[in-house]
mmCIF file as Biopython writes it, N, C-alpha, C and O atoms, coordinates in Angstrom:
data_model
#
loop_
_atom_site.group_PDB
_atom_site.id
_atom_site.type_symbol
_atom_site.label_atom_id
_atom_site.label_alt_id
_atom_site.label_comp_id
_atom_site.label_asym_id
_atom_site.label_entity_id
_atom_site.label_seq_id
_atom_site.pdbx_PDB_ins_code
_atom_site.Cartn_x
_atom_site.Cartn_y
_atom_site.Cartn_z
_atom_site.occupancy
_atom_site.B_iso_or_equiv
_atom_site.auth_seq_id
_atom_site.auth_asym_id
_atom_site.pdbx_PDB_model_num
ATOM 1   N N  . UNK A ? 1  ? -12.533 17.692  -17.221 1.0 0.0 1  A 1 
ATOM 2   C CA . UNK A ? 1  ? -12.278 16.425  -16.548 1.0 0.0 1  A 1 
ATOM 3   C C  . UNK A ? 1  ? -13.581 15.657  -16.408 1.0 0.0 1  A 1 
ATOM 4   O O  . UNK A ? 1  ? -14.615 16.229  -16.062 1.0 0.0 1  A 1 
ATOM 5   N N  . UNK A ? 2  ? -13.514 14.051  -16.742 1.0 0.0 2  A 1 
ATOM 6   C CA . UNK A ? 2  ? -14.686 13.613  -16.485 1.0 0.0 2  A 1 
ATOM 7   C C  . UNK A ? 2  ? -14.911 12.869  -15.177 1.0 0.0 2  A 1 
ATOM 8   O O  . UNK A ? 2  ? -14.157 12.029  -14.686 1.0 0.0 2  A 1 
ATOM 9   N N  . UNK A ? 3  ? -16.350 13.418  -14.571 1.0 0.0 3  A 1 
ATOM 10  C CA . UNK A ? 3  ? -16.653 13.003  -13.231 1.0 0.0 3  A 1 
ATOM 11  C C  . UNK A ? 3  ? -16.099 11.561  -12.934 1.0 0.0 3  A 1 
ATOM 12  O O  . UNK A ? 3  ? -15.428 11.291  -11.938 1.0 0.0 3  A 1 
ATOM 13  N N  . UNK A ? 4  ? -16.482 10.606  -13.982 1.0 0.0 4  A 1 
ATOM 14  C CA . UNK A ? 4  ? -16.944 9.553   -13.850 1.0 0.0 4  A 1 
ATOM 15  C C  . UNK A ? 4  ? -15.252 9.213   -13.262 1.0 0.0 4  A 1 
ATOM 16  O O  . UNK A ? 4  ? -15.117 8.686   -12.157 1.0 0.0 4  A 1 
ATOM 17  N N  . UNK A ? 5  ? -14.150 9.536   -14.028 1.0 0.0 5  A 1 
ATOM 18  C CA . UNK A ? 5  ? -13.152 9.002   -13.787 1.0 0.0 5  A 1 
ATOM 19  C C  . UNK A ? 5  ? -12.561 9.643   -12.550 1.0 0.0 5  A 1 
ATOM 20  O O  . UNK A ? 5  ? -11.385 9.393   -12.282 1.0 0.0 5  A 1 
ATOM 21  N N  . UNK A ? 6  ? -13.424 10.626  -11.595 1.0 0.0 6  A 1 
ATOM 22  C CA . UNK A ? 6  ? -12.498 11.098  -10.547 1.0 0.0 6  A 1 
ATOM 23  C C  . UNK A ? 6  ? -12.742 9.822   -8.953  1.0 0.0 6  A 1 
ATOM 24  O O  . UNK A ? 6  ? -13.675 9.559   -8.195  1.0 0.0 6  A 1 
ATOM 25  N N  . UNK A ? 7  ? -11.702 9.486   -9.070  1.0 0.0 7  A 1 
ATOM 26  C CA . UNK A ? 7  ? -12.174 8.115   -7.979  1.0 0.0 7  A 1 
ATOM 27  C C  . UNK A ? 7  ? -12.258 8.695   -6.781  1.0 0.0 7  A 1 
ATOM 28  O O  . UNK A ? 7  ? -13.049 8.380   -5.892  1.0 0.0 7  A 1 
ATOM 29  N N  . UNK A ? 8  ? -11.256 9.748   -6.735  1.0 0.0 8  A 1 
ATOM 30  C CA . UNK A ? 8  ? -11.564 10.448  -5.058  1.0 0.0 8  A 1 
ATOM 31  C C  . UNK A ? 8  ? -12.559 11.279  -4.802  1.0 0.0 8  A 1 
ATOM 32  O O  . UNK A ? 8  ? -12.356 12.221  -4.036  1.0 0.0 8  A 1 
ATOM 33  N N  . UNK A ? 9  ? -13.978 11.059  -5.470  1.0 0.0 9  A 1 
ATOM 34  C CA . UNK A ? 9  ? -15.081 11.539  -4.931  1.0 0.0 9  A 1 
ATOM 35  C C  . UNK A ? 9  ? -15.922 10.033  -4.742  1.0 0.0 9  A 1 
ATOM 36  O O  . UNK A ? 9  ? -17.146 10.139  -4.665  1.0 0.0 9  A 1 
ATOM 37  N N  . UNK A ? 10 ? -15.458 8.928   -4.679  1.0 0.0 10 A 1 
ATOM 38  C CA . UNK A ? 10 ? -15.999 7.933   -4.513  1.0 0.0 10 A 1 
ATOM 39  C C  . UNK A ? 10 ? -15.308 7.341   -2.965  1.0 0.0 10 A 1 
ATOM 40  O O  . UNK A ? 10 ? -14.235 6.777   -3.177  1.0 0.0 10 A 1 
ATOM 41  N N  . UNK A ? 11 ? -15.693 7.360   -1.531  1.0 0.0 11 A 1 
ATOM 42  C CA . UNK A ? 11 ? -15.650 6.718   -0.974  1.0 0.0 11 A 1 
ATOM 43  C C  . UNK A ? 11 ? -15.041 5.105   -1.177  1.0 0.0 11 A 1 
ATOM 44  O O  . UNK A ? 11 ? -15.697 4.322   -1.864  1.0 0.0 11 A 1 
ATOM 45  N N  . UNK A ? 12 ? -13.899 4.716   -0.609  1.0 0.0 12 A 1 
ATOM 46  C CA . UNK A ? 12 ? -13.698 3.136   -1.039  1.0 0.0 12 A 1 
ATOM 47  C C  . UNK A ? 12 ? -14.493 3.039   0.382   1.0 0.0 12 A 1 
ATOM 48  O O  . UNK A ? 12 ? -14.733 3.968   1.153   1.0 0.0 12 A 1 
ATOM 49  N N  . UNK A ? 13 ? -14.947 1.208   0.562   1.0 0.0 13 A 1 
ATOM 50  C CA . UNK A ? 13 ? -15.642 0.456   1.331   1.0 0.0 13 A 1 
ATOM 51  C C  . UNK A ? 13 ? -14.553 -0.479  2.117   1.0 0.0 13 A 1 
ATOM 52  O O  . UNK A ? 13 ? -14.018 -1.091  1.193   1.0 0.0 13 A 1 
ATOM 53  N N  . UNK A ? 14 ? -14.033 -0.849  3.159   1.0 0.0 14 A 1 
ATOM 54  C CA . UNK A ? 14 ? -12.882 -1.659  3.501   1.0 0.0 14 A 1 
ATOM 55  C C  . UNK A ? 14 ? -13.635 -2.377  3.880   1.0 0.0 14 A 1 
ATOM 56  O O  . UNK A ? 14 ? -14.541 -2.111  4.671   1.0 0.0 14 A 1 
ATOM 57  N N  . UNK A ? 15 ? -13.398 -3.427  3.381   1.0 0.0 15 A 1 
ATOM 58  C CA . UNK A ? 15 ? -13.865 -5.211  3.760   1.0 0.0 15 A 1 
ATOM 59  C C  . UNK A ? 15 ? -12.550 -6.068  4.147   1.0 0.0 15 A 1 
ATOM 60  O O  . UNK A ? 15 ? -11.423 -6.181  3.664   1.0 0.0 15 A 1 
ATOM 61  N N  . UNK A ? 16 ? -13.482 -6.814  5.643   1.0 0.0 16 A 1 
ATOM 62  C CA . UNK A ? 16 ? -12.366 -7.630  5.657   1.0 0.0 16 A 1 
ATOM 63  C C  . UNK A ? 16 ? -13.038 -8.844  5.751   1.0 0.0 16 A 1 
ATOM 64  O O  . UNK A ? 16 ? -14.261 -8.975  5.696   1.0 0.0 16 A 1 
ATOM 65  N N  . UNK A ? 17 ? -11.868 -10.108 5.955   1.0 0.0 17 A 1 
ATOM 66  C CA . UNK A ? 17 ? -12.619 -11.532 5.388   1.0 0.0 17 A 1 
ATOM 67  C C  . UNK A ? 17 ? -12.717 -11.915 6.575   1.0 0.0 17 A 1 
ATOM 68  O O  . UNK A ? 17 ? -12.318 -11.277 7.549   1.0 0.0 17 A 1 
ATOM 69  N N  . UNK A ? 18 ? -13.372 -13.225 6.599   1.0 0.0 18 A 1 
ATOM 70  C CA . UNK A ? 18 ? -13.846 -14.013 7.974   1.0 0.0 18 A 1 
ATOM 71  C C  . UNK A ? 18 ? -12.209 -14.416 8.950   1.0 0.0 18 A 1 
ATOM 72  O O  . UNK A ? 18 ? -11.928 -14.393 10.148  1.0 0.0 18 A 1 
ATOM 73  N N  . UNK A ? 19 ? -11.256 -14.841 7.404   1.0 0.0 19 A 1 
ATOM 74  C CA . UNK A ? 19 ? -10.318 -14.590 8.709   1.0 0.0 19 A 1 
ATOM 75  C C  . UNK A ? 19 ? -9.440  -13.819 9.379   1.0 0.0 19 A 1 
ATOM 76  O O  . UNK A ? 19 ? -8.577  -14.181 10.178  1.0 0.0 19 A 1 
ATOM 77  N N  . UNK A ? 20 ? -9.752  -12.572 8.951   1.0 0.0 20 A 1 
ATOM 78  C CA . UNK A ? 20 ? -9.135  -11.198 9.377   1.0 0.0 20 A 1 
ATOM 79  C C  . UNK A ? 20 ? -9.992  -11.006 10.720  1.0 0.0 20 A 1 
ATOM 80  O O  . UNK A ? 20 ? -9.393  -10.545 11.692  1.0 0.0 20 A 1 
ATOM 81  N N  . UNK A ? 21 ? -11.410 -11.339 10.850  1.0 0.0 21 A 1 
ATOM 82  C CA . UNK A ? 21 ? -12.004 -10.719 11.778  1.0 0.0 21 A 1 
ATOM 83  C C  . UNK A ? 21 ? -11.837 -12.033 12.673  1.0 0.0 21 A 1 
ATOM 84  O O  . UNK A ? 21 ? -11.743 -11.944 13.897  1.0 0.0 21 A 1 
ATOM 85  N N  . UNK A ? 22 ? -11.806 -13.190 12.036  1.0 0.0 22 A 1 
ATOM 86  C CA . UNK A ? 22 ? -11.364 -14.228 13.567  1.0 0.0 22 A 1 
ATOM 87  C C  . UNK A ? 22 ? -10.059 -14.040 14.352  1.0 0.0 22 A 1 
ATOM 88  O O  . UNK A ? 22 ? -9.758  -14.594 15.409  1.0 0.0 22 A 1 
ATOM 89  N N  . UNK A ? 23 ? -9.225  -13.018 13.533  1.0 0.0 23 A 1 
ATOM 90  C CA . UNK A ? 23 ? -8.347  -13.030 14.162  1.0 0.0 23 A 1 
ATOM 91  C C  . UNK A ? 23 ? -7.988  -11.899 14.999  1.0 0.0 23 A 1 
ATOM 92  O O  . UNK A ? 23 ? -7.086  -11.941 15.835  1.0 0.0 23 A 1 
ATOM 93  N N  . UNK A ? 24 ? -8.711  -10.891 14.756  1.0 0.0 24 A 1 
ATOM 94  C CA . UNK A ? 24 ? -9.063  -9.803  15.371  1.0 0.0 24 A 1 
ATOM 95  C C  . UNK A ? 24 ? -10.321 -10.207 16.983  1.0 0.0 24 A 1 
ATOM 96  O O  . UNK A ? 24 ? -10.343 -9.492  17.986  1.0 0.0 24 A 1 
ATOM 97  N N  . UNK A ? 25 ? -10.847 -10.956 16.872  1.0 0.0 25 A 1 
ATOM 98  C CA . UNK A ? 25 ? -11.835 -11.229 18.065  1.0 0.0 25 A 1 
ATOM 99  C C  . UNK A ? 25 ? -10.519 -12.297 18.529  1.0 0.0 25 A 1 
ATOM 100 O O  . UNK A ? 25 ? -9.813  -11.540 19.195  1.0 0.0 25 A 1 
ATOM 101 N N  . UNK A ? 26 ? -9.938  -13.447 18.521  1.0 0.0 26 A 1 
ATOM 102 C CA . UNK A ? 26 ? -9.285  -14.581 19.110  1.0 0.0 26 A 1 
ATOM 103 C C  . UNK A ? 26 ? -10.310 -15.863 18.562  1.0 0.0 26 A 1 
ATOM 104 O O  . UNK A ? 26 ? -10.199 -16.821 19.327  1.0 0.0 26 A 1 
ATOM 105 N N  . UNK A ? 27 ? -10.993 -16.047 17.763  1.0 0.0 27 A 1 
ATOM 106 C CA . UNK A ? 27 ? -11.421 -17.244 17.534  1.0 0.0 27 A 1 
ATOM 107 C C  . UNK A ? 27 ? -11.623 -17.695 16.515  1.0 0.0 27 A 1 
ATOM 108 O O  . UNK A ? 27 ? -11.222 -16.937 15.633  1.0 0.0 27 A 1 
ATOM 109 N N  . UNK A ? 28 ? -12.205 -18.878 16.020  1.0 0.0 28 A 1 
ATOM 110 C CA . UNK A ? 28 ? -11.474 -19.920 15.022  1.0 0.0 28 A 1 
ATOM 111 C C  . UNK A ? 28 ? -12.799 -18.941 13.861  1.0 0.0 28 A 1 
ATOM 112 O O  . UNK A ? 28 ? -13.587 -18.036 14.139  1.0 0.0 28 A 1 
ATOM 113 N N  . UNK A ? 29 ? -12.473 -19.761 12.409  1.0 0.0 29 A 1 
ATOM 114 C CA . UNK A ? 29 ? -13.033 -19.032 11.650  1.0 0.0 29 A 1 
ATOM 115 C C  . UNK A ? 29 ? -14.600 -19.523 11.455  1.0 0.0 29 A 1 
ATOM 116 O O  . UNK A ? 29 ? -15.630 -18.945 11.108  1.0 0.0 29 A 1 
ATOM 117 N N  . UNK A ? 30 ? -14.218 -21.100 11.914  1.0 0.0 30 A 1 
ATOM 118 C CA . UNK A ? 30 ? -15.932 -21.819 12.069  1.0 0.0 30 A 1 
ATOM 119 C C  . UNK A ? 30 ? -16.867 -20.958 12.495  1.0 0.0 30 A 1 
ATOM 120 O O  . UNK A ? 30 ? -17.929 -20.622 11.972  1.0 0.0 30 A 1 
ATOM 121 N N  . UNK A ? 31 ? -16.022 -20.424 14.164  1.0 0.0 31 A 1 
ATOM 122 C CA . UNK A ? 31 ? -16.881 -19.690 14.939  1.0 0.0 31 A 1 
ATOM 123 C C  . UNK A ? 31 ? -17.494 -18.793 14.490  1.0 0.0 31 A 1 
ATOM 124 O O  . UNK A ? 31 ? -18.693 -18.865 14.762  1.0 0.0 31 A 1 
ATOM 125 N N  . UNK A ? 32 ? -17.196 -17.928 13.890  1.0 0.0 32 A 1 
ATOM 126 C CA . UNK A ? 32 ? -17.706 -16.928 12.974  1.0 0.0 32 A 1 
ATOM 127 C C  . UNK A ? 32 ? -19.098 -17.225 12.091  1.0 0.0 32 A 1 
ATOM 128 O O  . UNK A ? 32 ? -20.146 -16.590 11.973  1.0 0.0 32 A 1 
ATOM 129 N N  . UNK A ? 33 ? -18.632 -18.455 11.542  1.0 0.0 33 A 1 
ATOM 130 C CA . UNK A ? 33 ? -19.179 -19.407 10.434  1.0 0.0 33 A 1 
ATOM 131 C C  . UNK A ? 33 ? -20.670 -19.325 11.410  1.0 0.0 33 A 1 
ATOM 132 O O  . UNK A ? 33 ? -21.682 -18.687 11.123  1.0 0.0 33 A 1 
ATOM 133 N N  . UNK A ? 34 ? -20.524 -19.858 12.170  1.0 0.0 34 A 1 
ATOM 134 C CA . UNK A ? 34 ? -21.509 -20.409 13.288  1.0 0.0 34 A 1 
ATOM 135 C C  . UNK A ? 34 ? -22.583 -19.503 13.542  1.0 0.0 34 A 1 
ATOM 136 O O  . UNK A ? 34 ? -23.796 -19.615 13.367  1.0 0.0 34 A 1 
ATOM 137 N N  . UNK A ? 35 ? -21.558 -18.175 14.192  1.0 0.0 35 A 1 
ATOM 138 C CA . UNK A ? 35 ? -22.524 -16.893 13.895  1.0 0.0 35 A 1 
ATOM 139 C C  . UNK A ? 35 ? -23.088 -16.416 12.942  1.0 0.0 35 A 1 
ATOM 140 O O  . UNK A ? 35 ? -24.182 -15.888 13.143  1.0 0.0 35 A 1 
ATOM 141 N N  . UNK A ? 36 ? -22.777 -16.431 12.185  1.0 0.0 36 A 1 
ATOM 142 C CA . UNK A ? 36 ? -23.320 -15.829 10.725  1.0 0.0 36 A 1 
ATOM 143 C C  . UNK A ? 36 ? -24.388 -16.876 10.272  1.0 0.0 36 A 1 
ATOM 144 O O  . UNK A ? 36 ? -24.851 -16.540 9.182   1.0 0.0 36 A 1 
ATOM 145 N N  . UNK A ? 37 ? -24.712 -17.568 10.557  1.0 0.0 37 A 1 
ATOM 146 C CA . UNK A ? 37 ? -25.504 -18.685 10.335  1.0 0.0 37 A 1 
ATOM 147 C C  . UNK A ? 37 ? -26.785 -18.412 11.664  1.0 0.0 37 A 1 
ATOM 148 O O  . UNK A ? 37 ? -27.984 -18.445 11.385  1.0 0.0 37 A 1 
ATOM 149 N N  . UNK A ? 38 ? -26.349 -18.190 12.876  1.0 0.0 38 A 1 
ATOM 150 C CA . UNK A ? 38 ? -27.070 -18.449 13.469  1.0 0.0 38 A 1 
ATOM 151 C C  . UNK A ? 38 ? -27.800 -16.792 14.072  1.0 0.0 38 A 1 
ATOM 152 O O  . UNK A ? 38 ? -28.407 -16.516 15.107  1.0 0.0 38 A 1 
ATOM 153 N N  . UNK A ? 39 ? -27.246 -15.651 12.454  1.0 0.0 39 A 1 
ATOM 154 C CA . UNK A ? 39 ? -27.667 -14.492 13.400  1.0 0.0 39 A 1 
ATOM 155 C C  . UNK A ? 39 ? -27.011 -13.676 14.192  1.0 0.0 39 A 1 
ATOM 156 O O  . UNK A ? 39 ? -27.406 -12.511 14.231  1.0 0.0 39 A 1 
ATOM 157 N N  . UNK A ? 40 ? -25.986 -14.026 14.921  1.0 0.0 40 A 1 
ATOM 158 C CA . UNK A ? 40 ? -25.395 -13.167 15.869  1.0 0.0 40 A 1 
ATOM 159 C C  . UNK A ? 40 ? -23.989 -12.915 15.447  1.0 0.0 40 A 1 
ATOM 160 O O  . UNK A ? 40 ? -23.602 -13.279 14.337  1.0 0.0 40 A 1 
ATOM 161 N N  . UNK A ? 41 ? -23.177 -12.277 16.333  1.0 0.0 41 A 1 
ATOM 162 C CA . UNK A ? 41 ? -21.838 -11.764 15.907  1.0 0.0 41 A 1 
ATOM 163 C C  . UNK A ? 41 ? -21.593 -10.617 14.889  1.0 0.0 41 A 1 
ATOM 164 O O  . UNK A ? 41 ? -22.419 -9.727  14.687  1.0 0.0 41 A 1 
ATOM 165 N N  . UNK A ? 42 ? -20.731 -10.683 14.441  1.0 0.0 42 A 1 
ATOM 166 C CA . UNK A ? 42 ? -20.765 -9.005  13.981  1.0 0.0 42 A 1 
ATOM 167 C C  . UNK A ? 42 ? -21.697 -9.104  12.683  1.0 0.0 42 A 1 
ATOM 168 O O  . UNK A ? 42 ? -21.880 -10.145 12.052  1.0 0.0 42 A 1 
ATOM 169 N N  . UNK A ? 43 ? -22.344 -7.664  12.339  1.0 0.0 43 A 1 
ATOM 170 C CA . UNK A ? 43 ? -22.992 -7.598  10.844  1.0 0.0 43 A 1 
ATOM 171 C C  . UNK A ? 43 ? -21.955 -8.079  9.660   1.0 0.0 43 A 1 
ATOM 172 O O  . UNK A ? 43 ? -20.940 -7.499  9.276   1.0 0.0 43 A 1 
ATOM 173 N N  . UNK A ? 44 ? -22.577 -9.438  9.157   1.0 0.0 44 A 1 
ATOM 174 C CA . UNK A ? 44 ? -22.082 -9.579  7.833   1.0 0.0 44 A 1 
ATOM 175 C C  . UNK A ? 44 ? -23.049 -9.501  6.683   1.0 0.0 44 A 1 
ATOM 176 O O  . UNK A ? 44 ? -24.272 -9.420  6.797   1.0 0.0 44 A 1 
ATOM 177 N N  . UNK A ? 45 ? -22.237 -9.541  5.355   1.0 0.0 45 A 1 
ATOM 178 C CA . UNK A ? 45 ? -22.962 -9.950  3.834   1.0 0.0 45 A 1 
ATOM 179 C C  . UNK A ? 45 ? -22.618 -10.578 3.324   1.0 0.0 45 A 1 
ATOM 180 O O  . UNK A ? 45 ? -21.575 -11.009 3.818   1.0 0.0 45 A 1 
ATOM 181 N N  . UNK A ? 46 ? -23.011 -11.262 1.965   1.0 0.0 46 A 1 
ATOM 182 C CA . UNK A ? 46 ? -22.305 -12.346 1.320   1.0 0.0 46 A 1 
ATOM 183 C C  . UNK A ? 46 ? -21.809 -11.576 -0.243  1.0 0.0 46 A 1 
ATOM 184 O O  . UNK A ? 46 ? -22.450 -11.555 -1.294  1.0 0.0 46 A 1 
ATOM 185 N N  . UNK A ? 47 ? -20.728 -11.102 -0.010  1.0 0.0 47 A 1 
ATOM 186 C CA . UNK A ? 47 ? -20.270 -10.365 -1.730  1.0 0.0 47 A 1 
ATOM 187 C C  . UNK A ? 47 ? -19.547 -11.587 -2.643  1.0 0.0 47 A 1 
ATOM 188 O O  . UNK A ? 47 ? -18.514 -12.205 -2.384  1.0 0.0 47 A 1 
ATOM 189 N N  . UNK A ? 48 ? -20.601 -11.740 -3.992  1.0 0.0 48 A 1 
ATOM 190 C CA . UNK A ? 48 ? -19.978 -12.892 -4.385  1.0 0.0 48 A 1 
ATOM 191 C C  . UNK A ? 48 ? -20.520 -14.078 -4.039  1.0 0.0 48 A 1 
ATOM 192 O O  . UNK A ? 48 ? -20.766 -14.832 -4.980  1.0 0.0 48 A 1 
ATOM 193 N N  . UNK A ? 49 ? -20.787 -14.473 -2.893  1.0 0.0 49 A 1 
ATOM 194 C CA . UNK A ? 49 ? -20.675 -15.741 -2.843  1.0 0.0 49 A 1 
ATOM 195 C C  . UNK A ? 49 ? -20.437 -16.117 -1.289  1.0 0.0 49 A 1 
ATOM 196 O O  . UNK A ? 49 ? -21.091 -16.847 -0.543  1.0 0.0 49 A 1 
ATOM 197 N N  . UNK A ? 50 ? -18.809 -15.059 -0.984  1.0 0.0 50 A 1 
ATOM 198 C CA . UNK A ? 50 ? -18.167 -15.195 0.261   1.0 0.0 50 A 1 
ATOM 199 C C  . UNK A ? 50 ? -18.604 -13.818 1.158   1.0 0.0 50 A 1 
ATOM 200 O O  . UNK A ? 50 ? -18.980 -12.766 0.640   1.0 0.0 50 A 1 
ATOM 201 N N  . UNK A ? 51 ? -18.466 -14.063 2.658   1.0 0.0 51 A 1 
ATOM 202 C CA . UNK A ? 51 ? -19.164 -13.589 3.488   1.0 0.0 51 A 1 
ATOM 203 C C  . UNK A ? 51 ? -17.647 -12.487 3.516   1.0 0.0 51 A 1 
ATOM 204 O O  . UNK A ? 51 ? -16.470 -12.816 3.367   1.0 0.0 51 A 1 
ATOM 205 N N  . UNK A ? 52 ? -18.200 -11.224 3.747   1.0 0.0 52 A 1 
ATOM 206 C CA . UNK A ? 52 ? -16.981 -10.263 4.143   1.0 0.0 52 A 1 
ATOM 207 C C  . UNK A ? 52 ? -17.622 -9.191  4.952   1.0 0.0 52 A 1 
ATOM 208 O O  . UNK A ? 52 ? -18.728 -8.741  4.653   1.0 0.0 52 A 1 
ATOM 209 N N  . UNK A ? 53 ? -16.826 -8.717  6.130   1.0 0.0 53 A 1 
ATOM 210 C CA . UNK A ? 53 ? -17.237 -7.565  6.906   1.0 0.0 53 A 1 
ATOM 211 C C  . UNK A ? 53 ? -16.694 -6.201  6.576   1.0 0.0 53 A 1 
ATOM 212 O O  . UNK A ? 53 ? -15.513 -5.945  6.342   1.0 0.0 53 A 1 
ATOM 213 N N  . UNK A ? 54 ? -18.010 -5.104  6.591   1.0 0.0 54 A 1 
ATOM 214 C CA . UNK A ? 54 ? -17.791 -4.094  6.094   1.0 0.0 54 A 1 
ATOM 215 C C  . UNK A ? 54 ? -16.982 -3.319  7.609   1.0 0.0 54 A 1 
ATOM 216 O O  . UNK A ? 54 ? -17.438 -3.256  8.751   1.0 0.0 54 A 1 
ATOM 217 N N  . UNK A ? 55 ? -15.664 -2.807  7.077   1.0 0.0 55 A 1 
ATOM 218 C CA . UNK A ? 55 ? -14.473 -2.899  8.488   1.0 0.0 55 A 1 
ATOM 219 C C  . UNK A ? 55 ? -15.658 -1.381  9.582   1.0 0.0 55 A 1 
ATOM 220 O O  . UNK A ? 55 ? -15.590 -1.303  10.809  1.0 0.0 55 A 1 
ATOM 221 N N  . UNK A ? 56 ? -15.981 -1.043  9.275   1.0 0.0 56 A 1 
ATOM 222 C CA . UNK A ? 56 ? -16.703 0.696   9.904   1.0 0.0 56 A 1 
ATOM 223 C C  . UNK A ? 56 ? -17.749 -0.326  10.784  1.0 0.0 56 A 1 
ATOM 224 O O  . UNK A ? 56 ? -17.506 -0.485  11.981  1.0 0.0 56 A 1 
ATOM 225 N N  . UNK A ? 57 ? -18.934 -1.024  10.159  1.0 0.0 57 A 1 
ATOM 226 C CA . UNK A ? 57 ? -19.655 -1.455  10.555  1.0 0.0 57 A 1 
ATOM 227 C C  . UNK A ? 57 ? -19.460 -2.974  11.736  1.0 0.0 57 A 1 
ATOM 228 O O  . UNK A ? 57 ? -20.331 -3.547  12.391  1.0 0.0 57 A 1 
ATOM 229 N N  . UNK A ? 58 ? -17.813 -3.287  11.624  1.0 0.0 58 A 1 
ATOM 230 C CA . UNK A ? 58 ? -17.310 -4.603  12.215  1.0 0.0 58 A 1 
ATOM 231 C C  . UNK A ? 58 ? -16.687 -3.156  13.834  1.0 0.0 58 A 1 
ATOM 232 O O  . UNK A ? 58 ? -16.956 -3.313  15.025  1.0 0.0 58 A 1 
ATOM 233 N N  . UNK A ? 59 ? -16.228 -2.468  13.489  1.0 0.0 59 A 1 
ATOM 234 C CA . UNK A ? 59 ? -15.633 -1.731  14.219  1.0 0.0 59 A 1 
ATOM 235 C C  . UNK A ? 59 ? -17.006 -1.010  15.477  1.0 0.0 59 A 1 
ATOM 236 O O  . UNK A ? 59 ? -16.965 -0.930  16.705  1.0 0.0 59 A 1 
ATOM 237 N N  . UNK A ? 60 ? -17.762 -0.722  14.788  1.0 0.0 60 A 1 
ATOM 238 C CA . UNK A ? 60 ? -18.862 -0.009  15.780  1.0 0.0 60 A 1 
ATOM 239 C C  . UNK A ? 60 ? -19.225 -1.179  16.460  1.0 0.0 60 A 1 
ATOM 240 O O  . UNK A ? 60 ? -19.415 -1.039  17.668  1.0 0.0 60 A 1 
ATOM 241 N N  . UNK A ? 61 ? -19.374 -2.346  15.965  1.0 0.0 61 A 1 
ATOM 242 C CA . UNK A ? 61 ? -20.456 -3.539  16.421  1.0 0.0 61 A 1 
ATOM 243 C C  . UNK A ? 61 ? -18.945 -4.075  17.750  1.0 0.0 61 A 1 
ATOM 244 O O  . UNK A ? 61 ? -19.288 -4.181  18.927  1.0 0.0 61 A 1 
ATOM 245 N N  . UNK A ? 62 ? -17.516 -4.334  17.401  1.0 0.0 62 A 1 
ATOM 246 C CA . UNK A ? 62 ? -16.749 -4.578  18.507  1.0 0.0 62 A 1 
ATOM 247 C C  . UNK A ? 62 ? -17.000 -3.340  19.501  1.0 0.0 62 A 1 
ATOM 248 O O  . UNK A ? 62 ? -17.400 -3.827  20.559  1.0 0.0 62 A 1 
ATOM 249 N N  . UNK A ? 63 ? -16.944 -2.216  19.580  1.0 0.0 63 A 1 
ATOM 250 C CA . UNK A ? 63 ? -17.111 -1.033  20.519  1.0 0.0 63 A 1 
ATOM 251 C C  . UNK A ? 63 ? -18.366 -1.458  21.099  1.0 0.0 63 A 1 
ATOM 252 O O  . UNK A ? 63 ? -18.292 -1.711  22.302  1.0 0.0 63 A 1 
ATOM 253 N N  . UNK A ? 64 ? -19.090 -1.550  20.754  1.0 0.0 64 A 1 
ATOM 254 C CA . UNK A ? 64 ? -20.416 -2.439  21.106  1.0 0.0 64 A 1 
ATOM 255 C C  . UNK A ? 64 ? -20.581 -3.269  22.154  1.0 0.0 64 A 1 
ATOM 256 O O  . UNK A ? 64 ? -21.305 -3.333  23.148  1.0 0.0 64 A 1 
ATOM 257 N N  . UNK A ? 65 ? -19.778 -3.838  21.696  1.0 0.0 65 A 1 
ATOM 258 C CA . UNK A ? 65 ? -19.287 -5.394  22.323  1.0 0.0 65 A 1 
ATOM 259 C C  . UNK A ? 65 ? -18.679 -5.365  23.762  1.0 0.0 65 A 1 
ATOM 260 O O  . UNK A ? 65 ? -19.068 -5.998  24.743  1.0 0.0 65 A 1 
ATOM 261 N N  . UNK A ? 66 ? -17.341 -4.240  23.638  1.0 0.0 66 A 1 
ATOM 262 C CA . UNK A ? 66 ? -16.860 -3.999  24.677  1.0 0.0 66 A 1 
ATOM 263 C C  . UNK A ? 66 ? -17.581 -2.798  25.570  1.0 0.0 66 A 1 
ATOM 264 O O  . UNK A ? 66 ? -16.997 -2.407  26.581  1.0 0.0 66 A 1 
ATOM 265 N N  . UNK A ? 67 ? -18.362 -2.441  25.336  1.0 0.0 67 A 1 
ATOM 266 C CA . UNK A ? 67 ? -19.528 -1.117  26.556  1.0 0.0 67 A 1 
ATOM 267 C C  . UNK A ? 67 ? -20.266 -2.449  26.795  1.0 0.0 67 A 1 
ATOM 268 O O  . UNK A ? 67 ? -20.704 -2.003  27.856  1.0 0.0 67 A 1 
ATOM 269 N N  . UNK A ? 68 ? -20.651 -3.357  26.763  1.0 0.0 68 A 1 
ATOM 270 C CA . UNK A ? 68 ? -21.548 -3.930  26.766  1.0 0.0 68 A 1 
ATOM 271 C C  . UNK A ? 68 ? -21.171 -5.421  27.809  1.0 0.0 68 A 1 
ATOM 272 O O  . UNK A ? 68 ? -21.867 -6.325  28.271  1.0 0.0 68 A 1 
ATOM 273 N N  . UNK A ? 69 ? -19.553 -5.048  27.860  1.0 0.0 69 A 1 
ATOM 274 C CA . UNK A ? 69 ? -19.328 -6.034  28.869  1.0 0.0 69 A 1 
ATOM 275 C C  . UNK A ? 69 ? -18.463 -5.816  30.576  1.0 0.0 69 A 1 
ATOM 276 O O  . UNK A ? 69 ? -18.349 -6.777  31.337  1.0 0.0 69 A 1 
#
């Protein structure tokens, strides 16, 4: 069997888009926009072009969020 083709030793990555996670916090997708621009709000990247959150790293940063308030 070749390694290359065994996919279940490859970790998938779950990304979600700006408006999966605006809708997951309650706010508009600008807002997001805003953050990501200005630095704050959850860790994003730009794949492509378009900004998407890596879901593990959106998930620790909300837990975060909520100890923190």
């Amino acid at each position: 069997m070749n390694e290359n083709n065994d996919q279940s030793a490859t970790p998938l990555v779950k990304v979600l888009t700006r408006i999966e996670v605006a809708r997951i916090l309650g706010v508009a997708p600008k807002t997001l926009a805003n953050w990501h621009s200005s630095g704050v709000g959850p860790p994003a990247r730009r794949l492509n072009g378009i900004v998407r959150y890596d879901q593990a790293q959106f998930l620790a940063w909300y837990e975060s969020m909520k100890d923190a308030a």
